[in-house]
N, C-alpha and C positions, 0 to 999 in steps of 0.2 A: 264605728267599725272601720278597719282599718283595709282599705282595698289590696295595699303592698301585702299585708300577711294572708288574706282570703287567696287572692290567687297563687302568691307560693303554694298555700296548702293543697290547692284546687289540682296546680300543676301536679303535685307529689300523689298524686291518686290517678291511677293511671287509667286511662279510658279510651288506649287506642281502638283506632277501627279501619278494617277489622281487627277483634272482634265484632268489638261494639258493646262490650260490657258496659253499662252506666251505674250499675245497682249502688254501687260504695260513693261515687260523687253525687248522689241526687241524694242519697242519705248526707250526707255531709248539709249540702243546700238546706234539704227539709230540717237539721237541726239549729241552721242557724235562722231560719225564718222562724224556728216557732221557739225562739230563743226572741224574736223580736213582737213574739205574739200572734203572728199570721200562721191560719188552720192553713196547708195544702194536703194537696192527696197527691201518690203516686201510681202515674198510668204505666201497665206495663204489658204491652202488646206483643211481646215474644219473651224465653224466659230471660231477664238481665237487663235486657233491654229499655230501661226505666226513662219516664219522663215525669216530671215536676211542675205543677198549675197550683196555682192559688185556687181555694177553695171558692173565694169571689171571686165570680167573674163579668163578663159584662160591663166592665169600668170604662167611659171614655178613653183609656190608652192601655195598649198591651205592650211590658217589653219582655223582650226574647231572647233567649241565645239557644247555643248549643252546648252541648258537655264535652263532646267528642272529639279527638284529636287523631289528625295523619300517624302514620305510625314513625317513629325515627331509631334509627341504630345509633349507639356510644359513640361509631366510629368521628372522628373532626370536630367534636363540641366540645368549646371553654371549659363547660359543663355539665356535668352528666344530664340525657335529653330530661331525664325524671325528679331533677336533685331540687326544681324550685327555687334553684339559688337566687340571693338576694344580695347584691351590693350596694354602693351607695348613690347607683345610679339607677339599674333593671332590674327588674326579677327576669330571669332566665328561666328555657326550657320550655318543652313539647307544649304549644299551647297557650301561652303566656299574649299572643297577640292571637294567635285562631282557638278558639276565644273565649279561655277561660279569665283575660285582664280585663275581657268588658261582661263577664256571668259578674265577675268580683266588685266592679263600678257599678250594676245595679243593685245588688244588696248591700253595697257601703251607701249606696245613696238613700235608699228605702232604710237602711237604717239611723242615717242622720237626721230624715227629715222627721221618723219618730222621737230621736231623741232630743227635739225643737220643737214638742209636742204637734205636731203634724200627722191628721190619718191620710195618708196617700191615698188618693182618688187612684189606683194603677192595680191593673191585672199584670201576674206574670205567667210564663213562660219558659220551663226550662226543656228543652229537647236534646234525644239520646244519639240520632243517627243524620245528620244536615252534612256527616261529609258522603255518606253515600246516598243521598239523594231524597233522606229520611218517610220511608215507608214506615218504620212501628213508630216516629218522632209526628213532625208535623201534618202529613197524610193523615196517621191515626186521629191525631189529634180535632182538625177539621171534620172528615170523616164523620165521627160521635158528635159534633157539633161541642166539643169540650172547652173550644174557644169560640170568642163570637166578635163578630166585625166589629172594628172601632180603626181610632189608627196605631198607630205600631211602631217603635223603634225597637230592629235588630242589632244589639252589640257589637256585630262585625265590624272586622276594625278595617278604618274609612282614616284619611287625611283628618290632624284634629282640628283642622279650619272650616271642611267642607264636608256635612252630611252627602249621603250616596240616594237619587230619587230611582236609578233603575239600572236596570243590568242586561248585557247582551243576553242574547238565544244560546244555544246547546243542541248539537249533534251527536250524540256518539254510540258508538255501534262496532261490531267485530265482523269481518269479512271470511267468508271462508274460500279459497281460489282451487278450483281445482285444476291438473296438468295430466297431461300424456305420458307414463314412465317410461324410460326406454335407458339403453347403455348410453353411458355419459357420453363415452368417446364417440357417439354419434352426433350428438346435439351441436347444435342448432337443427343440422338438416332433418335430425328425425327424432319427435318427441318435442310433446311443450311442457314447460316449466312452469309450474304454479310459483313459484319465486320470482321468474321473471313477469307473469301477470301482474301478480302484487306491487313490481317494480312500477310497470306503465300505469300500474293506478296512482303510487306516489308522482307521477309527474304532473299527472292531472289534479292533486289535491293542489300540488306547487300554482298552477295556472287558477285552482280556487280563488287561491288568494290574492291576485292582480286584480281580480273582481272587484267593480263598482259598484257600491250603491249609492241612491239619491238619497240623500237626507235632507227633511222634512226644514224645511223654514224653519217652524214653530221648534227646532231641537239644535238649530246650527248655534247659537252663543251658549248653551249648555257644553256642547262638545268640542267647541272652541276652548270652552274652561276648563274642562276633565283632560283637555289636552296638556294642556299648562301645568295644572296638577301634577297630572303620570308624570311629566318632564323634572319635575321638580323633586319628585318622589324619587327618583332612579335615578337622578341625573343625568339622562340619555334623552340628547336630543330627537324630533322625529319620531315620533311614537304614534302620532297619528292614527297610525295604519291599526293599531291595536283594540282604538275604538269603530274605527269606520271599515274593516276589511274582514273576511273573515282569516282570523286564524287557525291553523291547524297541527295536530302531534298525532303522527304512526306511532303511538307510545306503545305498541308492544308488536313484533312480526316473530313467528314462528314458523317455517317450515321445512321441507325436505324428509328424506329421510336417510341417507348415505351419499357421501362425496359423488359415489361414482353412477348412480342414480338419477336418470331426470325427474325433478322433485314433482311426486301426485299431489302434495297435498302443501297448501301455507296459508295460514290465521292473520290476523293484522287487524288490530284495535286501534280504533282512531277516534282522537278527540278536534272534534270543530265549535268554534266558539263564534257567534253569528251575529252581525252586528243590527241594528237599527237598520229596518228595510229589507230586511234579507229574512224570505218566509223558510223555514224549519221545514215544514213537509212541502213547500215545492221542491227543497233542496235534496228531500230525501229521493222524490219520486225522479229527480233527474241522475241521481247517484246510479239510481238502481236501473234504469233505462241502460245507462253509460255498460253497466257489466249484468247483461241480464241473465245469464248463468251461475252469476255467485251468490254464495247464500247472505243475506244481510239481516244481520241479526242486531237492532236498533236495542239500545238499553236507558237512553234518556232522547225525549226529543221534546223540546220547547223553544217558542218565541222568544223573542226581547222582550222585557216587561219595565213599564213605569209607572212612577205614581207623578200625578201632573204637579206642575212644578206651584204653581197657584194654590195646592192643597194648605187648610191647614196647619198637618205637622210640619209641613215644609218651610210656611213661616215660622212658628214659635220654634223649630231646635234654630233655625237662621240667626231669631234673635236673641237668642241662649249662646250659642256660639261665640255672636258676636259680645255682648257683654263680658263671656270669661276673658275671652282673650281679646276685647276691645280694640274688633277689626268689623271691616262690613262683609258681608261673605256671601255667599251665590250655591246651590248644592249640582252637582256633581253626578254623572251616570259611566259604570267602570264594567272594569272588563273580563268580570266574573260571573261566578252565581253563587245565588243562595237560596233557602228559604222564604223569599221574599216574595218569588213568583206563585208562589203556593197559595200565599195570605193572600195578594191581590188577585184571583182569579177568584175569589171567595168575597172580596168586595173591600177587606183592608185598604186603606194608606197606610204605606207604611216605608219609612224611610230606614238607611243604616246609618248609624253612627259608632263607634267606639272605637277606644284606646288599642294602641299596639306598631309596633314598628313593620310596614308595610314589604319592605324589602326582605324582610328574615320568612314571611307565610312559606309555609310548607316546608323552610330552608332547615340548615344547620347552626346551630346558634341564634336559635327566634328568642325572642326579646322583646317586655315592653318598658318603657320609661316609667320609674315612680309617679316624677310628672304629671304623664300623660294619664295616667287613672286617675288620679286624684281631680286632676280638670274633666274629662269624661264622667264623676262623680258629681262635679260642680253644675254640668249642662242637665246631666238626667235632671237633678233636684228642681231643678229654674224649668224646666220643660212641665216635669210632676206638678210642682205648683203654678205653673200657668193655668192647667187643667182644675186643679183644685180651685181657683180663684173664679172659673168659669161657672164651676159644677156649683159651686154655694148660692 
């Protein structure tokens, strides 16, 4: 099975979210898994909504992804966000690295190692909604008990040198500020501006982020390494601050209501990304202390999560890695999230690995190397049968 054609096809099936429709690519997945012989079922927790499990479950390793893709407009791409294009270098488009090229490298791999008479010792995973925070995906999933602890690589695409063992915290929430209305041409001196409240609170999120945290001995040559990494990924020195501070985006401010009105009312969504050492609900309970008038309406809030570095899967993908590409390698803790914190609070290990050009996630023109699936193909297979080799 050929990974370059599965993810073009994967790409060309559209499954932005929102919606969040999955139903047409989990049927795509289920016809090629029971093209390779393997029963799944599809769970489907809202209507469209579809997620894909191997009928066995229980297997010393679970791998996972998601179907789901950000949404993208035509506008500034090579090529159209949905066309799958395929040159003689990437497959192009919505997806291609978030992460329908590493759904593609586990079924190219689950299909090779059948076709080298191999039963794969491996549970799968395929889930509907991991870019919003997946409630009918892997929630459900856990939830029913439909999967069950072992350890786990998610396909997310990671450096192809360095598996990913954990991920920063997550804040985010919408503010609601309210103000005093009155005639513009009086303001300042008379009437308060919910616009300008909203302002003083962006200055505060800015003073967020000068914030220190101690980091942990036992994580300082991890994130010394993840530093290196990011640097070398983006090619932007000083990035430090990415792993070890928190970061923040007013990614949406709404308010007012006419020029010449002092604004009653302004909204203001904001994303905080929380590093190692930095507790999620103290942070929240000093937010809300800071503006105890405004309404805070929290939509995700979690911890830093890791799987220890000592695990397991942590050695065998290390030394899977290291064989493909015949380097010594070290894994890595970045400066996202995923599904991952879900699996480990349920008792998984589980690390991320997979193919995809890091610099294009969520962009214009996202892209993954032929390459780079094909070796991401290479590591699953070497990982699957270390397990097999165990399980006999």
């Amino acid at each position: 099975m050929d990974p370059v054609r599965i993810c073009s096809e994967l790409i060309r099936i559209n499954s932005e979210n929102p919606p969040g429709i999955t139903s047409d690519v989990i049927e795509y997945l289920s016809n090629l898994l029971s093209s390779l012989g393997i029963a799944t079922d599809t769970i489907e927790n809202a209507p469209g909504h579809c997620n894909l499990i191997t009928r066995r479950q229980g297997d010393p390793l679970l791998l996972c992804g998601h179907v789901d893709v950000v949404p993208a407009l035509d506008e500034g791409w090579t090529h159209p966000p949905y066309s799958g294009f395929v040159d003689d270098t990437f497959v192009w488009g919505r997806g291609s690295t978030d992460m329908k090229g590493g759904c593609a490298a586990i079924i190219a791999a689950i299909g090779e190692l059948i076709d080298t008479g191999h039963e794969p010792a491996v549970s799968l995973a395929f889930v509907c909604d991991e870019e919003v925070g997946g409630p009918h995906g892997i929630h459900h999933l856990l939830e029913k008990e439909l999967i069950l602890p072992s350890d786990c690589i998610i396909a997310e695409p990671t450096p192809a040198i360095a598996p990913c063992i954990g991920q920063k915290g997550l804040y985010r929430f919408s503010m609601t500020f309210n103000g005093t209305p009155g005639h513009s041409s009086l303001y300042p001196a008379i009437g308060t501006s919910a616009v300008m409240e909203a302002l003083k609170f962006l200055g505060f999120l800015k003073s967020l982020h000068e914030r220190e945290f101690p980091i942990d001995p036992a994580m300082a040559g991890i994130i010394d390494h993840s530093e290196r990494v990011l640097e070398t990924i983006f090619q932007i020195p000083n990035l430090r601050s990415v792993l070890t501070r928190i970061m923040y985006n007013p990614g949406i401010i709404s308010g007012g209501e006419k020029a010449n009105i002092v604004a009653q009312k302004c909204v203001l969504e904001v994303d905080l990304r929380l590093p190692f050492g930095c507790d999620a609900h103290e942070l929240q309970r000093e937010i809300q202390s800071l503006v105890p008038d405004v309404n805070i309406q929290p939509s995700s809030v979690w911890n830093p999560s890791l799987t220890p570095p000592d695990a397991g899967i942590v050695h065998r993908i290390c030394n899977q890695i290291g064989r493909t590409y015949g380097i010594t390698t070290e894994p890595i803790v970045q400066w996202a999230a995923s599904d991952a914190r879900e699996l480990r609070k349920k008792g998984f290990d589980v690390v991320e690995y997979g193919p995809g050009d890091i610099r294009t996630l969520h962009a214009i023109d996202e892209r993954v190397r032929h390459e780079d699936l094909r070796k991401a193909v290479e590591v699953y297979s070497g990982v699957i049968l270390s397990y097999d080799e165990g399980h006999h």
